[in-house]
C-alpha positions, 0 to 999 in steps of 0.5 A: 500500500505504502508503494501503491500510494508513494507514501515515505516508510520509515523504520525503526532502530531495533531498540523499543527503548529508543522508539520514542527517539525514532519517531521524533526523527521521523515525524510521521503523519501515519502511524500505525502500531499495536495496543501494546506500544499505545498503552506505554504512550499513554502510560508515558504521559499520565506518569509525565503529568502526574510528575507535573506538580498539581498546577499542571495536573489540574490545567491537563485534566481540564484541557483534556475533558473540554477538549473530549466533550468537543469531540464527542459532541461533533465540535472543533475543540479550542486550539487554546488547549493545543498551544497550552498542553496538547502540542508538547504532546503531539512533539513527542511523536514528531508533531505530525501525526493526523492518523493512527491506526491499530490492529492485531489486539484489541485497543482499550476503549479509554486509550483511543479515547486518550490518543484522540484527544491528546494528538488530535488526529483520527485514531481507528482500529480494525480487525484482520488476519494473515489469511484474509489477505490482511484487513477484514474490518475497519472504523469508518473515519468519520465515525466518533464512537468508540469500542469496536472495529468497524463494519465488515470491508465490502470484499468479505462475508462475515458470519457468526457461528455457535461452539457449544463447548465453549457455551457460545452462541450467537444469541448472547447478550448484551454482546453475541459471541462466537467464531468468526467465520469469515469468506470472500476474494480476500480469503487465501487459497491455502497454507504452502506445503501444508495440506493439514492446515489448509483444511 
């Protein structure tokens, strides 16, 4: 995709300890990564302004909950907050970023909640598998709501099946459960050389 669109792929050191410092070099406008190095930006941050001292404490939760009713309510947040709190956020992954994605793992609805606010950027998740020829479904970006993956992409046909074994049926609630079968032209063929699998 990165070829298709002649978009500029930076990669890292190596050192998970010195991606802070990668990305700071870097300056992506697109970021994609997994919950895991989200959660230790989240982390990162809420350890900075609990450290703060009390003053900046309350000035961060107080930017931080106007700017997340804006948000929420389809409104353009204050640029007041960007130039007081959010921008020295934003600085610590290059100060570009106006897209994250995340996959391979459920992101915690309070973290994209938390990334969308402090670097003010669309923040999606989806849901894929290698053998699906990746991306099975996804956020649609103009869609606020938080907690879920998307709707199925138009190439696939997802269905949701019982396994009694594990007492999951497609009839639970509040929230169905079990195995998602998926098919369609994304679906690979098979596993090379490993007939076993493959069936």
């Amino acid at each position: 995709m990165s070829v298709y669109y002649g978009v500029a792929v930076g990669l890292y050191q190596g050192d998970n300890l010195k991606l802070m410092d990668d990305l700071a070099a870097l300056r992506p406008t697109i970021f994609c990564s997994v919950p895991r190095l989200y959660n230790r930006i989240y982390a990162g941050i809420t350890n900075a302004v609990k450290n703060s001292g009390a003053l900046k404490d309350r000035l961060f939760n107080a930017g931080y909950h106007s700017k997340k009713q804006a948000i929420m309510n389809g409104r353009k947040p204050s640029p007041m907050w960007d130039r007081l709190i959010f921008n020295k956020i934003k600085e610590k992954l290059g100060g570009r970023v106006r897209f994250m994605g995340s996959g391979a793992s459920p992101l915690s609805p309070d973290i994209m909640e938390f990334l969308r606010v402090c670097f003010g950027c669309r923040v999606m998740e989806g849901y894929g598998m290698t053998e699906t020829s990746c991306v099975i479904s996804s956020m649609d970006e103009v869609d606020k709501s938080i907690g879920h993956v998307g709707c199925p992409n138009p190439s696939c046909e997802i269905k949701l099946l019982d396994v009694p074994e594990m007492n999951y049926t497609s009839e639970d609630q509040p929230h169905l459960c079990g195995e998602i079968c998926v098919r369609g032209p994304i679906i690979f063929q098979g596993y090379y050389k490993d007939e076993v699998q493959t069936r």
